[in-house]
N, C-alpha and C positions, 0 to 999 in steps of 0.2 A: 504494500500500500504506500503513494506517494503520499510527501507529508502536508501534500494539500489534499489531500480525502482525507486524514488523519485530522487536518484544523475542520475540518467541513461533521466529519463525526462528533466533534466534542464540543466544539463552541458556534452557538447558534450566532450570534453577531456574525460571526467571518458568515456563514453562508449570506446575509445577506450584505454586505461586502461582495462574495463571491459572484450574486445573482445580480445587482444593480448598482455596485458600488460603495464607496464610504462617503453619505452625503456631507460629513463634515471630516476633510482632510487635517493632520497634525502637517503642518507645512514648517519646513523648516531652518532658518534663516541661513546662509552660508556666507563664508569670507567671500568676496570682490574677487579672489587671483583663483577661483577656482572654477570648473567647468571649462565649457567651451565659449568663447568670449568671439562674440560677433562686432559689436560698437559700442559694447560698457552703456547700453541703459539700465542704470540700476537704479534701486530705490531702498530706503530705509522701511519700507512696511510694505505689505502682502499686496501686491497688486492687483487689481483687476481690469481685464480686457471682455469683449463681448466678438463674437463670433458669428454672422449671420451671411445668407446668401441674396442677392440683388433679385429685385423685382426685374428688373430691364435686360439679365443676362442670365442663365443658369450656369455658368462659369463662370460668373464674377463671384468671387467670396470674401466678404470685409470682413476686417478688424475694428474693433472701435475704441476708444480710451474711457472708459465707463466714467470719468473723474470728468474728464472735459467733452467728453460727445463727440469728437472729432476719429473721422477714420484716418487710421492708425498705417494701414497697410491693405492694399486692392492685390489679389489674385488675378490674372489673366491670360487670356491664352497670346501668343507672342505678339506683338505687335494688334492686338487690340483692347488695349487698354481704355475704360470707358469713360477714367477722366482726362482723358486726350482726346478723343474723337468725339463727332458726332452717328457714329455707326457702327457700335458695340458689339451689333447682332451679325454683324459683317456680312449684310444684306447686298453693299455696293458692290463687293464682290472686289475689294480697295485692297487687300491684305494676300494676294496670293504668293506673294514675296515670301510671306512667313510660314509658307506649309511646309509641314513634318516630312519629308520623302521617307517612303515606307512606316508609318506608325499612324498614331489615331493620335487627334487632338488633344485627349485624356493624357496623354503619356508625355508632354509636356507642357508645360506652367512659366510662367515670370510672375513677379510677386513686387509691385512696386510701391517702396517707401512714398508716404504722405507725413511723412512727420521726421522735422531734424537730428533725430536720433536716432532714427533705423533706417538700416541699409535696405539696397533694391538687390535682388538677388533671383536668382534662375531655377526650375527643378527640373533635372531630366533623368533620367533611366539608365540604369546599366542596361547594356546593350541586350546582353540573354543574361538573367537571374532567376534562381530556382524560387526568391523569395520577395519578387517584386522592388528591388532592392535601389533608389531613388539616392541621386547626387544631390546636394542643395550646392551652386554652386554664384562663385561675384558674377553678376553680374554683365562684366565686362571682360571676365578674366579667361583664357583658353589652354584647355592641356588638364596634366593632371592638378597642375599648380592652381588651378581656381575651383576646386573641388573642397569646402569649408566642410562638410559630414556630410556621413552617408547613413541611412535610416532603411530598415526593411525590419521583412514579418522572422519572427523564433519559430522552428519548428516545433510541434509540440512533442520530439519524442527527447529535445533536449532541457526544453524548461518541463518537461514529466507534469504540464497541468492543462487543463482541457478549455483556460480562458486565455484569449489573444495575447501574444509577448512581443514587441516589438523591440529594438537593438538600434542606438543612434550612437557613431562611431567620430571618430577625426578623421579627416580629409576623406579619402577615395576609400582604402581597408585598414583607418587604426582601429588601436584600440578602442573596448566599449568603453565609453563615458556614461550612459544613459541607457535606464531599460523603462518600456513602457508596459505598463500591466492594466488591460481591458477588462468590464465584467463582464458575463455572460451577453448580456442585454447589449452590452457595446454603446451604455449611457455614457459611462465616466474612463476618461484614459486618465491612469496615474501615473505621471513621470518621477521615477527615482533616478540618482546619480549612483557614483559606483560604489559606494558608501550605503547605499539600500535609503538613506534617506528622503524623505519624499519634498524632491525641490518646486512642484508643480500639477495643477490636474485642470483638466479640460472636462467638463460634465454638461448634458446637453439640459437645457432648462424645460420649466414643466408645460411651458407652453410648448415646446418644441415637442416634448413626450406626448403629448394629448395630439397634437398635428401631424407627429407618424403615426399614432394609431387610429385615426381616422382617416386619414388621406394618403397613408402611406411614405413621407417625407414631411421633416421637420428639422429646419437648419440651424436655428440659436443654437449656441454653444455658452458658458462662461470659459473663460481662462482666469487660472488665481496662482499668482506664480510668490514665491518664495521671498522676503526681503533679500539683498545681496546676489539676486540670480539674476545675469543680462534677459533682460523682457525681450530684445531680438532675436536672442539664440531660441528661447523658449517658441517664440509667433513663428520661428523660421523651421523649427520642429514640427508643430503644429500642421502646417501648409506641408511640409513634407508627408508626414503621415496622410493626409487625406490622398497624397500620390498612391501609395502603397497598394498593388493591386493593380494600378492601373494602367500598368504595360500591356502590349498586345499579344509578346510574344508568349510573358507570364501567365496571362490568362488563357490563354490555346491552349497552351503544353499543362503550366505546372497546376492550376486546377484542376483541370478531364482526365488527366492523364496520372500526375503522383500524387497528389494531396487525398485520392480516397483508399489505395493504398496505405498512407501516410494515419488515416484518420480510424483506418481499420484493423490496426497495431494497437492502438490505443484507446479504442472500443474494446478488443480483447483484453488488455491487463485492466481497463475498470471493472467487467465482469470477471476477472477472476479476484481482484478485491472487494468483491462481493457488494458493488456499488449499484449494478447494473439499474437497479430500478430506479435509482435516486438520477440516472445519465437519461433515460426511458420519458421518465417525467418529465424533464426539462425539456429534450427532445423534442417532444408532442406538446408541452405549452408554445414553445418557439415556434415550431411548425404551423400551430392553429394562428399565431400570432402574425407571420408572415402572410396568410393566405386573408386573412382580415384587413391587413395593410395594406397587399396589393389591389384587393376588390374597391377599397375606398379611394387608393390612387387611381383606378381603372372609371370611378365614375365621377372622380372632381375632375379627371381630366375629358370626360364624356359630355360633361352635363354642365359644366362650370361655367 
């Protein structure tokens, strides 16, 4: 038995932890020289950002400064950024300069600063990754040398637990700095550093919960980051992770092909930890959950 079935048997807090997250994180302040340091925006107390998706784009995704209202950092796909142009939706057909040869729009991102103390910065894809595995990289910079971290999914036969683990490294393959730990529900992403302590979480708010269960999508997010932890490294994380996945080649090959393999190793050791019903259950809520979500996304986008 791993020693997350072992916390999930004896202490009923962790399962719901486990199920939808810790809605009130121990966040925990760190010294200035530590982590990975994007442009030193830092702050003496627990910050907060807000996270939502644009009316006028479904690829645009703001940041906001919850203190001042002002967006923080705009998402876009390359060369169509919405507060530069007037044609977002890239209807004029203006931006063909900026298409991806061989990839899908998903599979890369520019991410540009609105506010003087966070940088503009790029996400692209490793080339072939077993594990969806995303460059955050300057901006303007090329080669290996402008590669700031690299961010992708844990397999689950190494972190031995059945909710999301995510790995945010130095440049192109350092070392880990950062692991991120999902709840089942995939409400709350918890960023620790390598010290386990928890610098950061990303949790989706309850309008946004109540708006994927009826319509099937709900974009609010909060970000609450740490005192002493650069607020750019964290939003640059953040935008990375929503890459994760979203390669072309990753999703062909390593979901259809190894992840049910992958997931059917470790369907076997929960039932021989004699879990199986407690995996069973959850299973069949998620499932019924999903097919509710999609019916309500299938008729606001029907009927709307």
């Amino acid at each position: 038995m791993t020693a997350e079935m072992q916390h999930l048997a004896n202490d009923p807090n962790f399962v719901v932890q486990f199920a939808i997250g810790d809605p009130i994180p121990n966040l925990v302040p760190q010294p200035k020289d530590s982590g990975i340091r994007m442009s030193g925006a830092y702050f003496d107390k627990t910050k907060r950002y807000v996270m939502k998706k644009a009316h006028m784009s479904r690829e645009d995704v703001r940041i906001f400064d919850v203190e001042t209202g002002h967006v923080v950092m705009v998402s876009h796909h390359p060369g169509k950024n919405p507060y530069e142009k007037l044609d977002p939706l890239g209807l004029g057909n203006s931006d063909a300069q900026h298409a991806v040869a061989g990839g899908e729009w998903e599979s890369a991102t520019d991410v540009t600063s609105r506010h003087h103390s966070m940088p503009s910065f790029k996400i692209r894809p490793k080339s072939l990754s077993r594990h969806g595995r995303q460059f955050i990289k300057s901006i303007s910079g090329q080669g290996t040398n402008s590669v700031i971290m690299n961010i992708a999914k844990k397999s689950k036969l190494s972190t031995q637990s059945m909710r999301p683990h995510f790995e945010v490294g130095r440049g192109e393959d350092g070392t880990e700095e950062y692991v991120i730990v999902a709840d089942m529900m995939e409400r709350t992403f918890t960023i620790k550093n390598n010290k386990d302590e928890i610098v950061a979480q990303v949790a989706k708010t309850t309008k946004a919960m109540i708006q994927t269960a009826v319509f099937g999508s709900g974009s609010e997010s909060t970000i609450d980051i740490a005192p002493g932890v650069d607020c750019s490294t964290i939003l640059a994380i953040v935008y990375g992770l929503g890459q994760v996945g979203c390669h072309f080649i990753k999703d062909a090959v390593g979901n259809f092909a190894l992840d049910p393999l992958k997931d059917s190793l470790i369907g076997g050791a929960i039932n021989t930890a004699g879990l199986g019903g407690l995996a069973s259950s959850y299973t069949k809520v998620s499932n019924q959950g999903q097919k509710i979500a999609k019916m309500g996304k299938f008729l606001n986008d029907t009927y709307k």
